[in-house]
C-alpha positions in Angstrom: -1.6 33.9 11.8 -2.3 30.5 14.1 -4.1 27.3 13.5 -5.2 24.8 15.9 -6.4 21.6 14.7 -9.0 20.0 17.5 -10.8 17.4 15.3 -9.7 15.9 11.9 -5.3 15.5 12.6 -4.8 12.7 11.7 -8.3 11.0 11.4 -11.5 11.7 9.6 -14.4 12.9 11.7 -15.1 15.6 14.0 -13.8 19.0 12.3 -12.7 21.4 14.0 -9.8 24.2 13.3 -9.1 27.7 14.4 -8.0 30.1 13.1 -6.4 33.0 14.7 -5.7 36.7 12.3 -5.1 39.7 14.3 -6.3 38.6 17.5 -9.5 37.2 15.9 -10.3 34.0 16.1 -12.3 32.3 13.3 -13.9 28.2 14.0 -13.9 26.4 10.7 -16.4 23.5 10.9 -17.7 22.3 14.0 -17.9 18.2 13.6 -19.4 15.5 15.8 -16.3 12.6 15.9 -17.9 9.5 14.8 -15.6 6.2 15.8 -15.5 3.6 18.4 -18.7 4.3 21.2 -16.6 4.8 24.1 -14.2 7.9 22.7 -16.8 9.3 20.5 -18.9 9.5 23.4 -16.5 11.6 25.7 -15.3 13.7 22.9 -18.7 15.3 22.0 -19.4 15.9 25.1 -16.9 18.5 25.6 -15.5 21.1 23.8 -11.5 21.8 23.1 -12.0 25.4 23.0 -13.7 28.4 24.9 -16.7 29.9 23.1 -15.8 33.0 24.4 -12.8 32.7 22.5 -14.4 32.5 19.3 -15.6 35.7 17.2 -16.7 33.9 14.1 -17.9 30.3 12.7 -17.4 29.2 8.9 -18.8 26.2 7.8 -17.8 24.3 5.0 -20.5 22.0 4.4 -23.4 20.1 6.3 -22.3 16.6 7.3 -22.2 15.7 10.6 -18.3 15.5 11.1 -18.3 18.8 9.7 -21.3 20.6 11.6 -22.7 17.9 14.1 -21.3 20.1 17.3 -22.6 23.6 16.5 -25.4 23.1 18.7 -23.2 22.5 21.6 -22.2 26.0 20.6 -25.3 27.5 21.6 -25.4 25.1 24.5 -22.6 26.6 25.8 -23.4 30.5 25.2 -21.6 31.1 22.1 -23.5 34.4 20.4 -21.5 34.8 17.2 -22.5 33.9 13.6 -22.1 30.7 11.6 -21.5 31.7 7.7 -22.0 29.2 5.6 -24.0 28.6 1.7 -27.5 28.9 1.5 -28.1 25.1 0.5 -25.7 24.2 3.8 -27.9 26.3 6.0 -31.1 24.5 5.1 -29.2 21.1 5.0 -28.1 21.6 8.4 -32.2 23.0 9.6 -33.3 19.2 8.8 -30.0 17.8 9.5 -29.4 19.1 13.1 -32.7 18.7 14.5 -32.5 14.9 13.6 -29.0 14.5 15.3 -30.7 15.7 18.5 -33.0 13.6 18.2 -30.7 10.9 17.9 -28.9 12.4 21.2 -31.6 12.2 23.0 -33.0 8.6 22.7 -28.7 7.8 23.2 -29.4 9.6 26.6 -32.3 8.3 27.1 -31.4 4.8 26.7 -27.9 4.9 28.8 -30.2 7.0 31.4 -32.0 3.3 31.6 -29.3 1.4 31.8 -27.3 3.4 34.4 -30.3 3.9 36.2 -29.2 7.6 36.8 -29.9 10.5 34.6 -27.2 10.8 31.5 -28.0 14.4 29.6 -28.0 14.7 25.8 -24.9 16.7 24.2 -27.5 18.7 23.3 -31.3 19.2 22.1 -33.4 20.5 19.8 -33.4 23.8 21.6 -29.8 24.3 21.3 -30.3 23.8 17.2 -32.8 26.0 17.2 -30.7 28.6 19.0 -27.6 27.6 16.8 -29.8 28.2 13.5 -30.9 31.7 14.6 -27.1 32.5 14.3 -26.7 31.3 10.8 -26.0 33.8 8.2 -26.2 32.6 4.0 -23.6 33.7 1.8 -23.8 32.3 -2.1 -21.2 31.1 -4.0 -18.6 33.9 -5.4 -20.0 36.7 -3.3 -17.3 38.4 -1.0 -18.1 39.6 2.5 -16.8 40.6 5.3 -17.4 38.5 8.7 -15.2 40.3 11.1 -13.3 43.9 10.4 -10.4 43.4 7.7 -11.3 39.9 7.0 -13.1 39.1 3.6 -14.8 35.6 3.2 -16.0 34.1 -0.3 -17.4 31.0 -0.8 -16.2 28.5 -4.0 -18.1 25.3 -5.3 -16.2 22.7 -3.6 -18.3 19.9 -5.6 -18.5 17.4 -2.8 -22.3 17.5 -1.8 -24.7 20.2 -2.0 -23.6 24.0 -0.7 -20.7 22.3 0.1 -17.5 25.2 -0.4 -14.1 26.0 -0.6 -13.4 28.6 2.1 -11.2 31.9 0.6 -10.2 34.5 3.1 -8.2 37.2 2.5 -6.9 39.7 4.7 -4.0 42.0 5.5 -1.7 41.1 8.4 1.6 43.0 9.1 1.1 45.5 6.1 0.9 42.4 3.5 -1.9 41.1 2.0 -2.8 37.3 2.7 -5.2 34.8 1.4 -6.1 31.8 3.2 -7.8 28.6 2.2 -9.4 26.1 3.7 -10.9 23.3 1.2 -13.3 21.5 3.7 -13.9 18.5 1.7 -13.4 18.4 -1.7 -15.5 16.8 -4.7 -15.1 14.7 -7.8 -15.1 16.0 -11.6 -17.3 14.8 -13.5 -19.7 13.8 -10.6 -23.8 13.2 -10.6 -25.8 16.0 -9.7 -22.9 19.0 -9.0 -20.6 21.0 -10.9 -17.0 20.5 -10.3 -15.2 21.9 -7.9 -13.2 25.4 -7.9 -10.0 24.9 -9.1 -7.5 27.5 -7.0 -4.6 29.5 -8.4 -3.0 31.2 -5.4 -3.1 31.0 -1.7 -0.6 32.1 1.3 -1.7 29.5 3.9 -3.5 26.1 3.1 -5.8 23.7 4.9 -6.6 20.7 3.0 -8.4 17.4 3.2 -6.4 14.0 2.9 -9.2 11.1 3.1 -8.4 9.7 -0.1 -4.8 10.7 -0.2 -3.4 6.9 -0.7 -5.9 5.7 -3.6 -8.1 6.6 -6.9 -11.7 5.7 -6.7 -13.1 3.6 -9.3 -13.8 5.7 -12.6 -17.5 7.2 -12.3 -18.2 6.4 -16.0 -17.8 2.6 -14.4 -21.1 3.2 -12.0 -23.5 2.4 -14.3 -22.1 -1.1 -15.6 -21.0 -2.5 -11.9 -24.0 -1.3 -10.2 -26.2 -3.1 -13.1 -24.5 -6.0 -12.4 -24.9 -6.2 -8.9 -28.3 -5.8 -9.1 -29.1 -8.8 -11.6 -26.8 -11.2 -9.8 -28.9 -10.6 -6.8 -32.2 -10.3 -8.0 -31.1 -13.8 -9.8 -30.8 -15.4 -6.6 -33.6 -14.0 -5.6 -32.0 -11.5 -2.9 -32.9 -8.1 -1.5 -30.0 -5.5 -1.9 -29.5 -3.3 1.3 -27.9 0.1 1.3 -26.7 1.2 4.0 -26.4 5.0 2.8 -25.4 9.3 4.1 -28.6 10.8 4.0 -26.5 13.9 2.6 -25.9 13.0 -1.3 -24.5 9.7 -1.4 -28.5 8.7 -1.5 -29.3 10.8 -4.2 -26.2 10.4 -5.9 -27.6 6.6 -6.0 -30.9 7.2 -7.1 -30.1 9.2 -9.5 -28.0 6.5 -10.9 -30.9 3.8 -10.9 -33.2 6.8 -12.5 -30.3 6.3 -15.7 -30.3 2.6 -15.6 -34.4 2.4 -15.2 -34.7 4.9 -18.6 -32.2 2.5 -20.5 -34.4 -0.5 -19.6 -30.8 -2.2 -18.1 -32.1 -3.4 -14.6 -35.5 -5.6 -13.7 -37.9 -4.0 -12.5 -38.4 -4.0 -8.6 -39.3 -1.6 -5.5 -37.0 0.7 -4.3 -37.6 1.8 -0.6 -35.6 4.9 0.8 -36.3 4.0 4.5 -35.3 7.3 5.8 -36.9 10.3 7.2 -33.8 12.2 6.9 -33.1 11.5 3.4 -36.4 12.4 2.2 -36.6 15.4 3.9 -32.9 16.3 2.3 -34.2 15.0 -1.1 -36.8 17.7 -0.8 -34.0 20.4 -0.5 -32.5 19.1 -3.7 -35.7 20.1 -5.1 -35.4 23.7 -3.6 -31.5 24.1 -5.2 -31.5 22.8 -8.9 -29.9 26.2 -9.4 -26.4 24.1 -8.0 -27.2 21.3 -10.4 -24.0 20.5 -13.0 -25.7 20.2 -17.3 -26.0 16.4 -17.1 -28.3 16.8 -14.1 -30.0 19.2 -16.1 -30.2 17.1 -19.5 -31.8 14.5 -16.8 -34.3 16.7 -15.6 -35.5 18.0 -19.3 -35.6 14.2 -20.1 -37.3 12.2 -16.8 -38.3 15.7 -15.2 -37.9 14.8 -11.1 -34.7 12.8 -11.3 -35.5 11.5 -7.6 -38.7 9.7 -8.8 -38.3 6.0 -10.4 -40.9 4.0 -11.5 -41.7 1.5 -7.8 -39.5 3.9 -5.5 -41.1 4.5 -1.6 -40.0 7.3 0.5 -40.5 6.1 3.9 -40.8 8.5 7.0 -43.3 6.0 9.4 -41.7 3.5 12.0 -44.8 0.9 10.8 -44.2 1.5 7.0 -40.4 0.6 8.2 -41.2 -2.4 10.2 -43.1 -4.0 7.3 -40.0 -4.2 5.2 -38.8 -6.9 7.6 -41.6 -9.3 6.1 -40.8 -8.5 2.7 -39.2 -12.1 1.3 -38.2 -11.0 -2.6 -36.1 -8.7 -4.7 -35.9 -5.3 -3.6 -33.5 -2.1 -3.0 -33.8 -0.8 0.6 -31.3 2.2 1.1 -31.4 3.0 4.9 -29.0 5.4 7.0 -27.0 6.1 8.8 -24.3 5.4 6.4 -21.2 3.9 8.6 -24.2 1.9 10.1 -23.5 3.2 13.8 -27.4 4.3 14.5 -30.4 4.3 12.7 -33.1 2.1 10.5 -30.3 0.5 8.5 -29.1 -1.3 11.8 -32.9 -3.3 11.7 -32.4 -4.6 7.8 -29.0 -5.4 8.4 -30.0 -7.8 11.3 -32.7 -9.1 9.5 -30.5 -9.6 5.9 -27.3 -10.4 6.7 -27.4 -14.2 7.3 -29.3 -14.6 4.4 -26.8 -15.4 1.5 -29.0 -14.3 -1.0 -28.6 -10.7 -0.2 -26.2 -8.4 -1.2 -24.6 -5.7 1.5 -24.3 -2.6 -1.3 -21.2 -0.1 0.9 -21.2 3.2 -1.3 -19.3 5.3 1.2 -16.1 5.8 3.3 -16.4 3.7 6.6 -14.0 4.4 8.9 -12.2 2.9 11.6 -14.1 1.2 14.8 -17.6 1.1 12.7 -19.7 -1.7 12.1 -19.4 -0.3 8.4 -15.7 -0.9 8.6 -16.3 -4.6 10.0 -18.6 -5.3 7.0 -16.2 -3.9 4.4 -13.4 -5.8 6.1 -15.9 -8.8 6.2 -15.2 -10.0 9.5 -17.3 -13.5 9.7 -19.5 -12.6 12.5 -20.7 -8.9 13.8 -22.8 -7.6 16.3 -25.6 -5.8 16.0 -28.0 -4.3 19.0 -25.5 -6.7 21.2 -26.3 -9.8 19.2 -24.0 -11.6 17.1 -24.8 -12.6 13.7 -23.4 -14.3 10.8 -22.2 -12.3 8.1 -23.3 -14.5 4.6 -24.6 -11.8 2.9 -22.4 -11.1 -0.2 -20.3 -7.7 0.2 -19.7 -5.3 -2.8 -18.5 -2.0 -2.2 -19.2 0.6 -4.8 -15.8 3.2 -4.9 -17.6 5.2 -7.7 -19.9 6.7 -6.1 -17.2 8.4 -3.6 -17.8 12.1 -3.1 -14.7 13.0 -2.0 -11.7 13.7 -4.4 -9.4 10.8 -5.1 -5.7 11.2 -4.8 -4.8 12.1 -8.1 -7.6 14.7 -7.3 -6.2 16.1 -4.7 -2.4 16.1 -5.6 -3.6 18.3 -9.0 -5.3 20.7 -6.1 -2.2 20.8 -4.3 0.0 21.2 -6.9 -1.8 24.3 -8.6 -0.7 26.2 -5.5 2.9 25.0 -5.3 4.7 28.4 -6.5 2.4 30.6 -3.9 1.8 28.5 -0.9 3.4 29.2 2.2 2.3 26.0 3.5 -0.2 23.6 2.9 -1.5 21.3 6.1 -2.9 18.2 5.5 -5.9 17.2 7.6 -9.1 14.9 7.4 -7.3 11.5 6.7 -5.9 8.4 8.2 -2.3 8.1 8.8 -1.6 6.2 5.5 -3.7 8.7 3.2 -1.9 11.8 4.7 1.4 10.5 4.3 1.0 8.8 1.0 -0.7 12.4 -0.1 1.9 14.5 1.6 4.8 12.2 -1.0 3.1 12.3 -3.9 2.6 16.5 -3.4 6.1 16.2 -3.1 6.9 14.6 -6.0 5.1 17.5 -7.9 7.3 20.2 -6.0 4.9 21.2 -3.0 7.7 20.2 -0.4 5.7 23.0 1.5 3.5 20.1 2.7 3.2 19.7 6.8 0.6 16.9 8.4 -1.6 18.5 10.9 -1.5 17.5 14.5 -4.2 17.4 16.4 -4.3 20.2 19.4 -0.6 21.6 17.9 -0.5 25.3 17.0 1.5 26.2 13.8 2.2 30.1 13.9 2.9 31.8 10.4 
């Protein structure tokens, strides 16, 4: 057995590992790497790997830095099968086709500036050709991908379809089981069940983005988020959101739906100014079956949990552009969620010099983003090549997280100290891997090995 890491060693976008098992090689994930312009720029636009060299595709879950390449899979002649949950395979339909999009006014607009034609990485022809490959597998239901080698999805918890990867095989006369945790969710979170806690595994791959620090206690949404919105709607102030299409915005909703039916925040419009995200609320809709009993209890209670009393799904660029005019309280929860592309780059423009706003940051930003700057509050950042002022206040919501915190994921790793041959740590920054990879330690997995990036490890 070999693994190469090509994306996610020692960072947290663009995943990518492969996995060779009797001269068959399996691609878990297939991310786009999301950072500064320049590198992220040159890194999609290749790939570290042959497609010829690749018999099989597993995909863990539907976010961009997990499946944002697989259409430069197609693009390239790849004519295997991507496995993955039905809820991931309709996520990524909707998901997909906007990212070419995005690729394409990207190429488009360098095309201009270069005054020489700059191609997409790919288009919505090479998505099309990508989904024709994807096969659905539901949660607990074995099958075999390639001769010998059994694949079973588990509930990771971390947005919907999102899984836990189990193979199991037999190599050299023994028989092996492999895991690969993609990225790993919260107990106790809105909307999913908890993830699949494992009891045994040979050979592990697991994430590390929150390996140096807890998140904020999710019973504590409720309260903070209440108070963030009456501080600014008593100044006056609009609340802007920058927000993952992928759960993180219906995580949020759902968590004004609670506050709205306890009559614990004023009343005032909520815009989701987002084509993406409302066409990924809509496949919520289509998988309650993946919904945890409080999401339930909701639904019997308020029926559709992603309606609130003034709420807007916006798809048109007019309804958008009339949101700029808009001069009292309201929510506006825009994406893209690291605030790199997208509608949320207008309202943040337009709201942050205004100190009566609030900048709302409910996800991981990482390094080299304007999401990043914000957190960091830098006093000035630029936006479409402008500068501007940051006075906007900053909060940043760690509830809402849905990745496992570290006490999260050193209870993962420690359930499979006594059978793992080796667990690699992937999908963090250098302090989260190494703070993760000590306190694993500390509980007896001195198995633990960080995962370069491009480095084979050979079992």
């Amino acid at each position: 057995m070999r693994i190469t890491s090509h994306g996610a060693a020692r960072g947290v976008t663009g995943s990518k590992h492969l996995i060779e098992i009797n001269g068959k090689r399996i691609l878990f994930d297939c991310g786009m790497f999301q950072g500064h312009r320049k590198e992220a720029a040159e890194r999609n636009q290749t790939l570290p790997f042959s497609v010829n060299d690749i018999d099989a595709v597993v995909l863990s879950h539907a976010h961009i830095d997990h499946s944002g390449i697989l259409p430069m899979l197609a693009r390239k002649g790849y004519e295997g099968k991507v496995f993955t949950t039905p809820a991931s395979r309709d996520l990524c339909a909707v998901m997909l086709l906007d990212s070419a999009n995005i690729q394409e006014r990207d190429a488009s607009w360098l095309s201009k500036r270069r005054q020489t034609f700059v191609p997409p990485i790919y288009t919505d022809i090479h998505v099309r050709e990508i989904m024709r490959r994807f096969i659905s597998i539901p949660y607990d239901v074995s099958f075999d991908i390639l001769p010998g080698i059994r694949l079973t999805f588990k509930d990771a918890g971390h947005v919907l379809g999102s899984a836990i990867c189990l193979l199991e095989f037999e190599e050299n006369g023994k028989q092996r089981r492999f895991i690969y945790s993609g990225d790993i969710g919260r107990k106790n979170a809105a909307i999913l069940r908890d993830p699949w806690e494992p009891e045994e595994a040979d050979v592990v791959i697991m994430e590390s983005t929150y390996g140096n620090r807890d998140h904020d206690s999710i019973e504590t949404l409720d309260a903070k988020l209440e108070d963030i919105i009456k501080r600014t709607h008593a100044r006056g102030g609009k609340i802007i959101v920058p927000t993952f299409a992928l759960e993180r915005a219906q995580e949020f909703i759902v968590a004004l739906k609670r506050l709205e039916m306890a009559n614990r925040i004023p009343s005032l419009p909520v815009y989701v100014d987002s084509p993406l995200t409302v066409n990924i609320t809509e496949v919520f809709r289509l998988h309650t079956d993946l919904f945890d009993e409080d999401m339930r209890k909701l639904m019997e209670d308020a029926a559709d949990p992603f309606e609130l009393q003034h709420i807007q799904y916006i798809r048109g660029v007019e309804q958008s552009k009339k949101l700029n005019t808009i001069d009292h309280p309201v929510i506006i929860l825009s994406a893209a969620g690291m605030c790199e592309h997208g509608r949320i780059l207008h309202h943040l423009r337009n709201n942050c010099e205004d100190e009566r706003n609030t900048i709302l940051i409910i996800g991981f930003q990482a390094r080299h983003t304007l999401g990043r700057r914000i957190v960091e509050r830098e006093p000035r950042i630029r936006i479409f090549g402008v500068e501007h002022d940051l006075r906007a206040e900053v909060r940043k919501l760690n509830a809402l997280s849905a990745h496992a915190g570290r006490s999260e994921l050193i209870e993962f790793g420690a359930r499979l100290k006594n059978a793992a041959e080796r667990i690699l740590l992937v999908h963090g920054e250098d302090e989260a891997l190494t703070a993760l990879q000590e306190g694993l330690a500390e509980q007896g997995c001195t198995q633990t090995l960080i995962q370069e990036e491009g480095k084979t490890v050979e079992f």
